[in-house]
C-alpha positions as CSV (number, residue, x, y, z in Angstrom):
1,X,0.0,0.0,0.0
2,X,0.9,3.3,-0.8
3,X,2.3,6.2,1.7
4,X,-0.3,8.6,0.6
5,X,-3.4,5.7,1.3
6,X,-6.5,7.1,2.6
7,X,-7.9,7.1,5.9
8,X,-10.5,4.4,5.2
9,X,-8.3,2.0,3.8
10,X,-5.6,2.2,6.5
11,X,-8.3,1.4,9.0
12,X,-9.0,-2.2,7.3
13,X,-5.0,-2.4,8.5
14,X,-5.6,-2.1,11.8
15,X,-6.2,-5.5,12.6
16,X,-3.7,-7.0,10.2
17,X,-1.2,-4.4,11.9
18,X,-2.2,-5.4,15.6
19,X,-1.3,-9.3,14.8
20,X,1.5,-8.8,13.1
21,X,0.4,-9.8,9.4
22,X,1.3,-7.2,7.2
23,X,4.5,-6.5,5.2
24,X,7.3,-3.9,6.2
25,X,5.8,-1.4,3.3
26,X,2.0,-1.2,5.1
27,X,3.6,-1.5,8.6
28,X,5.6,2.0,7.8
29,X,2.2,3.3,6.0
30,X,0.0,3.0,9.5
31,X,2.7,3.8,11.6
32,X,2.9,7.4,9.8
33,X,-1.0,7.4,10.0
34,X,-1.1,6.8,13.3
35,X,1.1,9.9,14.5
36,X,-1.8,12.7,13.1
37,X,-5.0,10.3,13.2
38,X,-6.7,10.3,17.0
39,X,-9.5,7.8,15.7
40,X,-7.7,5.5,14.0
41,X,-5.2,5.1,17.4
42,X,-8.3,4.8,20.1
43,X,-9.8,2.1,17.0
44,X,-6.5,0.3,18.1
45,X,-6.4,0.6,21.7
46,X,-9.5,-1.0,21.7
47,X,-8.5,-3.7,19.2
48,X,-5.5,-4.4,21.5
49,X,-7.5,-7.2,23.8
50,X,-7.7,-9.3,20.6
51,X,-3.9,-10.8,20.9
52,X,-4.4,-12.0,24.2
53,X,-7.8,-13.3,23.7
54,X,-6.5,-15.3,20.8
55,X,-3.6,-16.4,23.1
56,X,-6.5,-18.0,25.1
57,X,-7.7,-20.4,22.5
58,X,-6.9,-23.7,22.3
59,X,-3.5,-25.0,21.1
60,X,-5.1,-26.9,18.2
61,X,-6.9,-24.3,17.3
62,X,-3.8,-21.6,17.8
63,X,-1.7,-23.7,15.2
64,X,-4.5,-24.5,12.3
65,X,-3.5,-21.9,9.3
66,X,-6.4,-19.0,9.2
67,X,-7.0,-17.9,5.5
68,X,-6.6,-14.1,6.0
69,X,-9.6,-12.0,6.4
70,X,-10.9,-10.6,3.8
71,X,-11.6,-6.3,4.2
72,X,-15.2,-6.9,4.0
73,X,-14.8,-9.0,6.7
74,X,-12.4,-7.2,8.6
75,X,-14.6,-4.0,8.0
76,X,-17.8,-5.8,9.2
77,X,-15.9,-6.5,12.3
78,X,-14.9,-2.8,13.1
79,X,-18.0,-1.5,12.3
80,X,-19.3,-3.8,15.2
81,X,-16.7,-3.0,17.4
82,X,-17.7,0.8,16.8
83,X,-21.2,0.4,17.5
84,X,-20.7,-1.7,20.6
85,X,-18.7,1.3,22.0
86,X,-20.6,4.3,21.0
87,X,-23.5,2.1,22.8
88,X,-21.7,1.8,25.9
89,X,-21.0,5.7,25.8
90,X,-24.5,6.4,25.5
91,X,-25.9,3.8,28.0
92,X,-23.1,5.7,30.3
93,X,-24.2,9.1,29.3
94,X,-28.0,7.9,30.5
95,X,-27.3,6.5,33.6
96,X,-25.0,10.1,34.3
97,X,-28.3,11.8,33.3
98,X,-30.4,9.7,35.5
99,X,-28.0,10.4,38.4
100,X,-28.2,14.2,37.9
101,X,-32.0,13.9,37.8
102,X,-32.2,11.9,41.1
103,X,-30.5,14.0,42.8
104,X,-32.1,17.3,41.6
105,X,-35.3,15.9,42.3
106,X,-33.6,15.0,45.7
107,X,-32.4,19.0,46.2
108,X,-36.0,20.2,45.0
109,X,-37.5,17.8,47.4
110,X,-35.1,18.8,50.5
111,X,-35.9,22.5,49.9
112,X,-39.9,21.7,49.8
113,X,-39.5,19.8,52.8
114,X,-37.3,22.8,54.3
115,X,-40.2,25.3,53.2
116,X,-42.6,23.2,54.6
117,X,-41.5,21.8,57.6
118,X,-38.5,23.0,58.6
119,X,-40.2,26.3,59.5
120,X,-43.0,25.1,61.3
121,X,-45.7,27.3,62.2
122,X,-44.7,28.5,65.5
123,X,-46.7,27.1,68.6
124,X,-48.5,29.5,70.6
125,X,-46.1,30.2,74.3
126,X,-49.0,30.1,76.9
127,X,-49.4,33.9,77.7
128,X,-52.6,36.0,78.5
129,X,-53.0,36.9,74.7
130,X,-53.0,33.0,73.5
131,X,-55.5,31.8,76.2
132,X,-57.9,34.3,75.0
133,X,-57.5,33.3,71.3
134,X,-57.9,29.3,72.4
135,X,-59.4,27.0,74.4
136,X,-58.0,26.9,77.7
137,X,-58.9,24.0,80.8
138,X,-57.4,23.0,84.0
139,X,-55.7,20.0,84.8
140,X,-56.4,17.7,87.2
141,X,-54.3,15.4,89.0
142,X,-54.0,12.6,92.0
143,X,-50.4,13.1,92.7
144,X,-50.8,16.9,93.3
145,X,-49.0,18.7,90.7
146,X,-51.6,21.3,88.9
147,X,-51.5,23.6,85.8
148,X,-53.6,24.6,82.6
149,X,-53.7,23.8,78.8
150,X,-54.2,26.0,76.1
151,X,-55.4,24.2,72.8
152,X,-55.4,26.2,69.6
153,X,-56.7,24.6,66.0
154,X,-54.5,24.6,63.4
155,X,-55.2,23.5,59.3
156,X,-52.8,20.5,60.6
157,X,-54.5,19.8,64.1
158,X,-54.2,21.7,67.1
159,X,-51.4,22.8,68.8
160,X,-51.2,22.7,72.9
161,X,-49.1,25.0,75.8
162,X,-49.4,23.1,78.8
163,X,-48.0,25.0,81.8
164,X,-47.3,22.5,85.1
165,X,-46.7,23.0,88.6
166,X,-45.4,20.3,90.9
167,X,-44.8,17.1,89.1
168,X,-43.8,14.0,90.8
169,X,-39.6,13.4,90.8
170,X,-38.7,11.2,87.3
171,X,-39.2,11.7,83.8
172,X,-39.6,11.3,81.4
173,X,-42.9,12.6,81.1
174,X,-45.3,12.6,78.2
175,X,-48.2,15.1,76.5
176,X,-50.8,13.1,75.1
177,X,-54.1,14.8,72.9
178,X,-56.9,12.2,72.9
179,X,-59.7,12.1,70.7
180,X,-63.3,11.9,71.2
181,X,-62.5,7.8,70.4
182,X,-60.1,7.3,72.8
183,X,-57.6,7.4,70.3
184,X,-54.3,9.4,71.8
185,X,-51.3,10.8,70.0
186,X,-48.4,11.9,71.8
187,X,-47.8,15.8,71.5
188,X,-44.3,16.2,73.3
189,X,-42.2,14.4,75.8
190,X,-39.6,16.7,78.1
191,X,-37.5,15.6,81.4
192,X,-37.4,16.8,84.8
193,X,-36.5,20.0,86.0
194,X,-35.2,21.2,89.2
195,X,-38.3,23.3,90.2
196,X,-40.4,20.0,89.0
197,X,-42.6,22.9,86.5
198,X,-42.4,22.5,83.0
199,X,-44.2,25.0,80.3
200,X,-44.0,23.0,77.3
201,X,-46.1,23.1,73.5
202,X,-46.4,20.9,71.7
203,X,-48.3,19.7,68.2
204,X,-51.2,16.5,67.2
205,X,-52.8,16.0,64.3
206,X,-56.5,15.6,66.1
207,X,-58.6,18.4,65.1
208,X,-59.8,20.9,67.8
209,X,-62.7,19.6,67.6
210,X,-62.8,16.2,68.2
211,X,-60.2,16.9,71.1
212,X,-62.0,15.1,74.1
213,X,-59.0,15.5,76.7
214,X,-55.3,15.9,77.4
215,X,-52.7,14.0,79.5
216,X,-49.6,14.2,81.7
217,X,-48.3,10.7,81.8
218,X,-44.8,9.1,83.2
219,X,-43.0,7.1,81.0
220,X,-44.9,4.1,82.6
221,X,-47.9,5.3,81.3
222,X,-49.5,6.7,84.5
223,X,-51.7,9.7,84.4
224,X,-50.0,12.6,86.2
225,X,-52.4,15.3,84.9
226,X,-55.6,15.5,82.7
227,X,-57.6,17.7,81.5
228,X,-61.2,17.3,79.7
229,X,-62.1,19.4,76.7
230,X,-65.7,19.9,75.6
């Protein structure tokens, strides 16, 4: 083959170059084309497992002569080679695309969520003001701690300020809403403190009205406090 052979018809060299089949002349001829031609050297570099796959055959097979390929062949072969690569950059590119998009969604999501809920609606503190905008009833108790609850409906529920006097050495103790059913949600836990008061808010997603009472437990479950609503 010429010096001056064109860029297409080196390529069908390629694998006759790799295994050592071609003449001094055409070994010179893709050398020089491989210096200035990017494609035709990243063609090669991944042609260059085909030695040592062929060093994996069997010896029989290893020794029988091969007639040599013909280019049609040999450019069938390429072409496959090329398509199975440009498929594995493109399944490569998805899965990067699908990554990015997992984790946008993920960053969208987390700022929602921060919108949303990581600025809660503050809960009212139990002062005069509050008490006149909500519901407010006294606790009761057997162990002789007292103190008042103020309930205010929210879109989410109702939110409750529980101030305390007097509770029973321990902790921790627990706010519970109750509905109307019996069914209770717990609305905030808290420990002891050295004066044994406590003024504490907290949150349940029972609607105001459908609130039937409210409860001081321990963490065994016994009532401290409670207060009906009606």
């Amino acid at each position: 083959m010429s010096a001056g052979a064109g860029h297409d018809a080196i390529r069908l060299l390629l694998g006759g170059y790799l295994l050592g089949g071609l003449d001094e002349q055409d070994v010179q001829t893709v050398d020089g084309h491989l210096r200035t031609c990017a494609e035709c050297r990243e063609e090669l570099d991944h042609l260059g497992v085909v030695p040592g796959l062929l060093q994996r055959l069997p010896h029989n097979l290893r020794s029988a002569p091969l007639a040599p390929p013909s280019p049609v062949h040999l450019e069938t072969l390429l072409r496959q080679v090329r398509a199975g690569r440009r498929a594995r950059q493109r399944r490569a590119r998805l899965q990067w695309l699908a990554a990015a998009a997992t984790v946008l969604v993920l960053m969208v999501g987390g700022v929602v969520f921060y919108v949303t809920r990581g600025s809660p609606t503050p809960a009212p503190a139990p002062s005069t003001t509050v008490q006149a905008a909500g519901r407010t009833v006294d606790f009761t108790s057997t162990v002789g701690c007292s103190g008042e609850a103020v309930l205010i409906g929210r879109q989410w529920g109702t939110s409750v300020a529980v101030r305390l006097k007097s509770l029973p050495p321990g902790g921790p103790y627990i706010l519970e809403v109750v509905d109307r059913n019996g069914r209770a949600e717990q609305a905030a836990t808290w420990g002891q403190t050295s004066s044994g008061g406590a003024t504490v808010t907290g949150a349940s997603s029972i609607p105001l009205a459908t609130v039937g009472a409210i409860k001081v437990t321990d963490r065994t479950g016994k009532i401290l406090a409670e207060a009906a609503v009606t």
